[in-house]
C-alpha positions in Angstrom: 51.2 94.7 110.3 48.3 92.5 111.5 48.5 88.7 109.8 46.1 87.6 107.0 45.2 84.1 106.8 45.6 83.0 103.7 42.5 80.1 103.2 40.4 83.2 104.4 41.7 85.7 101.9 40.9 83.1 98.7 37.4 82.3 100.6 36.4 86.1 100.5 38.4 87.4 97.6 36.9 84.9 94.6 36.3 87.4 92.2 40.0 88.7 92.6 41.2 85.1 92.2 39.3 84.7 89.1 40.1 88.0 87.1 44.1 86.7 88.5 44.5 90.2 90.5 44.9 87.6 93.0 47.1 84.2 92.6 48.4 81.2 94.6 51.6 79.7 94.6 52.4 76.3 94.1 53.4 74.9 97.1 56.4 74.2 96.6 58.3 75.7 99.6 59.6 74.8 102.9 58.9 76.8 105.6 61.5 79.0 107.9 62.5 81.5 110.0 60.9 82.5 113.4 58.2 84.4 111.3 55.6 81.8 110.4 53.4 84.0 108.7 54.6 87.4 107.0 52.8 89.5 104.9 54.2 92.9 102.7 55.5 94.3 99.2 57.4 93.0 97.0 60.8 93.8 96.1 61.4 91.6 93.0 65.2 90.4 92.1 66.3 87.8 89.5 69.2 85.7 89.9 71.1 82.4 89.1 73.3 80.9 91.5 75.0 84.4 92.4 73.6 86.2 95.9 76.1 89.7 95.5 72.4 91.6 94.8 70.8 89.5 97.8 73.1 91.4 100.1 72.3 94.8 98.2 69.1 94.7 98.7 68.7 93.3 102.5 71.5 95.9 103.0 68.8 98.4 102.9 65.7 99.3 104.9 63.2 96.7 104.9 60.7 98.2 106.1 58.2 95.0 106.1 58.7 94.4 102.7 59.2 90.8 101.3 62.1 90.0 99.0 60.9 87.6 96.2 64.2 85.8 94.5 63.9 83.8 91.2 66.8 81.8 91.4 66.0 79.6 88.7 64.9 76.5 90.9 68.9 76.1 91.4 69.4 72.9 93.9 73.1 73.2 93.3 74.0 75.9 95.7 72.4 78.5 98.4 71.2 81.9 97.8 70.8 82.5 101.6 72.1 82.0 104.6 72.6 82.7 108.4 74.3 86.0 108.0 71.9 87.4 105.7 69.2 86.2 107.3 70.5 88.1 110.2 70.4 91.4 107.9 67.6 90.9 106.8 65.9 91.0 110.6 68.6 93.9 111.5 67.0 95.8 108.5 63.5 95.5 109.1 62.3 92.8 106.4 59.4 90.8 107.0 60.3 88.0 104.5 62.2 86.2 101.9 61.4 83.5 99.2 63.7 81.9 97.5 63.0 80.2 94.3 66.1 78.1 95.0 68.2 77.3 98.1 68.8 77.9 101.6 71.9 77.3 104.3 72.7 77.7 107.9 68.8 76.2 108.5 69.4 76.1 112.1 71.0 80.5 111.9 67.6 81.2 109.4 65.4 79.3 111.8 67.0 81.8 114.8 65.9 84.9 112.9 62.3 87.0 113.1 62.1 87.0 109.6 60.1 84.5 107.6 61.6 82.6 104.9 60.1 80.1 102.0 62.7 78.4 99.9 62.6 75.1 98.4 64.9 73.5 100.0 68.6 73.7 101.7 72.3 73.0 100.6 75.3 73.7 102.3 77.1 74.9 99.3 77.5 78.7 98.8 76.9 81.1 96.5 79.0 82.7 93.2 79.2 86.1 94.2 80.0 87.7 90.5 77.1 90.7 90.8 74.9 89.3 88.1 71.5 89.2 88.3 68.4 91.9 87.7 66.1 93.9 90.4 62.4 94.8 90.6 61.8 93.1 87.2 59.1 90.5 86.2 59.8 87.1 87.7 58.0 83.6 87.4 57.9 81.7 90.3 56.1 78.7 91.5 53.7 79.0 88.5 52.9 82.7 89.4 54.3 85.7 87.4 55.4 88.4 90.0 55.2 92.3 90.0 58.1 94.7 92.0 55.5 96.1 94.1 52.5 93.3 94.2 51.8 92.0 97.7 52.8 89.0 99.1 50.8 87.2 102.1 52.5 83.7 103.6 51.2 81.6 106.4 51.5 77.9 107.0 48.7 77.2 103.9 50.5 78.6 101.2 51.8 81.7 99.8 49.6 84.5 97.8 50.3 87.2 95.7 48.0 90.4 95.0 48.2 93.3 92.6 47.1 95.6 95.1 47.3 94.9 99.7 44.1 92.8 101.1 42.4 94.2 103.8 42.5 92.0 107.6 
């Protein structure tokens, strides 16, 4: 899937930024992964401090999507780390963002797959099974569809209603 630069999308797509068909993200997140710029649909999943439905979902075929987590802004433990970022690449993902935390910066960093999260902490996890997938989230100011698009690159982070032509 051929990159989209992000300054270049909100320069030519105006009217779609206006009407909010297409949004911005606050930037918020730390960059990643080997992937610096990754670009696909979303699957949605809502969380808090719990990562049992982060593994269900990377457990299955990526194919390029981008898994948006809202983990409530949590800094008091991880929602990913080396192993699943590993899956994730085996399976085909083309990103991850994490409204929360990261671990095993240095395994992530090692992986083609591009990940935004705010920050990282070396504290795991609970893994109870709680949590709910491809629903409505609100992340970095933006509310997020199961099956918007997402586009990331060192400027920031988009999200569309429908994919934006290269």
């Amino acid at each position: 899937m051929a990159s989209l630069a992000t300054a270049e999308a909100c320069d030519t797509n105006a009217a779609l930024l206006a009407s909010g068909d297409l949004r911005v993200l606050q930037p918020v997140f730390q960059i990643y992964g080997q992937r610096r710029a990754f670009s696909g649909p979303i699957i949605t999943l809502k969380v808090f401090e719990d990562n049992v439905l982060v593994r269900e979902i990377l457990e299955t075929k990526g194919e390029g999507r981008v898994l948006v987590i809202d983990g409530g802004g949590s800094m008091r433990c991880a929602l990913l780390g080396g192993n699943l970022g590993q899956l994730a690449q085996n399976m085909g993902w083309a990103g991850i963002v994490v409204n929360g935390c990261i671990r095993d910066v240095d395994e992530i960093n090692a992986c083609d797959v591009g990940v935004r999260a705010l920050a990282s902490h070396p504290r795991k996890s609970n893994r109870k099974g709680l949590g709910e997938k491809h629903v409505l989230i609100h992340v970095a100011g933006t509310l997020i569809r199961n099956g918007e698009w997402l586009y990331a690159d060192g400027d920031g982070i988009l999200v569309s209603k429908t994919e934006l032509s290269v």
